[in-house]
C-alpha positions, -999 to +999 in steps of 0.1 A: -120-603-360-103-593-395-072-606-407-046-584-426-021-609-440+010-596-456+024-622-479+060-619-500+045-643-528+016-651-552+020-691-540+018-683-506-014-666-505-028-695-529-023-714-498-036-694-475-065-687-489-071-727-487-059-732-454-073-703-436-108-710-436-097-744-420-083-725-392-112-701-388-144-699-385-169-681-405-176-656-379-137-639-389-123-624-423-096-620-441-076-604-468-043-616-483-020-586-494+007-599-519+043-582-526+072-595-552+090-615-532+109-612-498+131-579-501+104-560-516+081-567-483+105-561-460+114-528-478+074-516-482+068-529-443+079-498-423+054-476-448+024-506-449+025-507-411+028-472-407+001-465-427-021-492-405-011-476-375-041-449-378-068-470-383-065-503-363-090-512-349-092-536-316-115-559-341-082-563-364-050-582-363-018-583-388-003-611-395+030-611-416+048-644-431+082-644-448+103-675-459+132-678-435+155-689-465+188-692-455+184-667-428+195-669-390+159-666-381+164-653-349+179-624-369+150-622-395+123-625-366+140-600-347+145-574-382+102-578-387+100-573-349+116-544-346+099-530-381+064-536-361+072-518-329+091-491-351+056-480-366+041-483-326+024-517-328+019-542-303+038-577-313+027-614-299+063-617-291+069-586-276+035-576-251+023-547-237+005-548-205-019-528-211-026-532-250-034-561-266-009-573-293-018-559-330+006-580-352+023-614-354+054-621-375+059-655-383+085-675-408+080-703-428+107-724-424+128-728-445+104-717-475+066-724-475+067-757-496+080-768-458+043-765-451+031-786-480+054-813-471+039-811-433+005-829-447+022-863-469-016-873-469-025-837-487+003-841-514-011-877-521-045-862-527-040-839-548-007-863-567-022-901-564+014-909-579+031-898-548+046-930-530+023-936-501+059-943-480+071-905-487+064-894-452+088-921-436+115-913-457+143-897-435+150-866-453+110-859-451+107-868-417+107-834-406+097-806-433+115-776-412+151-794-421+149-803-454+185-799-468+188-778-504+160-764-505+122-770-499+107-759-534+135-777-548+124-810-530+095-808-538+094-803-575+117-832-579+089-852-560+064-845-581+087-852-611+096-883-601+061-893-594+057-891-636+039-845-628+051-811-644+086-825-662+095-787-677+089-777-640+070-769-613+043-742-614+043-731-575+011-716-576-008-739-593+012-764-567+004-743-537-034-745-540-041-781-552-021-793-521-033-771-493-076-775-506-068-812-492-046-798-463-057-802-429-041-779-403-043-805-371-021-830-387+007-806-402+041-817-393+057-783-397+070-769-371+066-737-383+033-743-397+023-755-365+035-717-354+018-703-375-017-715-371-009-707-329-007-672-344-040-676-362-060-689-335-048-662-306-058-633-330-091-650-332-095-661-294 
């Protein structure tokens, strides 16, 4: 099987093209497709799916991530949903009975650093200074419902561990945490959503 991932930003596919491998095996590839952010890949979608449409393949999956923000994401799921079956795909969500699905949506929730904080034991790897009691701390509990903002959380972390004090470089950030990630023990939610995703395009 080959992966088409569509990703909004340069940070995310630094951590995908860590984690992925983790998630499959060396019999599948994959190719991360970046855009400038959120509203520029939900405005290119329509055309990029579109322009799939012709030349899927039954050996070939899409897969599209997108932060949730501040979003409803019922309403955001829905919107990439509707984009998908709009160019005549098949969805995960939404099946066909007699086609398998071609694409599945997912969100990062609320922003991908939501992942990063899933794996405590990751962070720690790749930032010794991290306290080893982060994980237990309420507000880190669970990653999904960080309040104010996950990249915000978690450059004031790594700041206060003594790392980056004129500010956090998320891509460099992204890939030294997720090269010591290990998808079974994420926390996320949504992570946890997304590598289901993953592994029934491969299966």
């Amino acid at each position: 099987m080959h992966l088409e991932l569509l990703v909004e930003e340069p940070s995310a596919e630094a951590a995908l093209a860590k984690i992925l491998p983790k998630i499959i095996n060396d019999r599948h590839t994959f190719t991360i497709h970046t855009f400038q952010g959120k509203q520029d890949l939900l405005a290119k979608l329509p055309n990029r799916l579109k322009g799939y449409k012709p030349w899927m393949s039954a050996d070939m999956r899409i897969v599209v991530l997108v932060d949730r923000d501040r979003e409803d994401c019922h309403s955001l799921k829905d919107q990439i949903e509707m984009i998908a079956i709009d160019a005549g795909l098949v969805t995960k969500s939404r099946p066909h009975r007699s086609r398998s699905f071609q694409i599945v949506n997912r969100l990062a929730i609320e922003e991908l650093e939501a992942w990063l904080f899933g794996d405590v034991e990751a962070m720690k790897a790749a930032y010794p200074r991290i306290p080893p009691t982060l994980a237990e701390r309420e507000r880190y509990r669970d990653p999904d419902a960080i309040i104010g903002g996950t990249w915000e959380a978690l450059e004031k972390v790594l700041k206060d561990a003594g790392y980056y004090k004129a500010g956090m470089p998320k891509i460099e950030v992204a890939r030294n945490i997720s090269q010591h990630m290990n998808p079974d023990r994420n926390s996320s939610n949504s992570f946890r959503m997304f590598r289901e995703g993953i592994m029934a395009c491969i299966s």
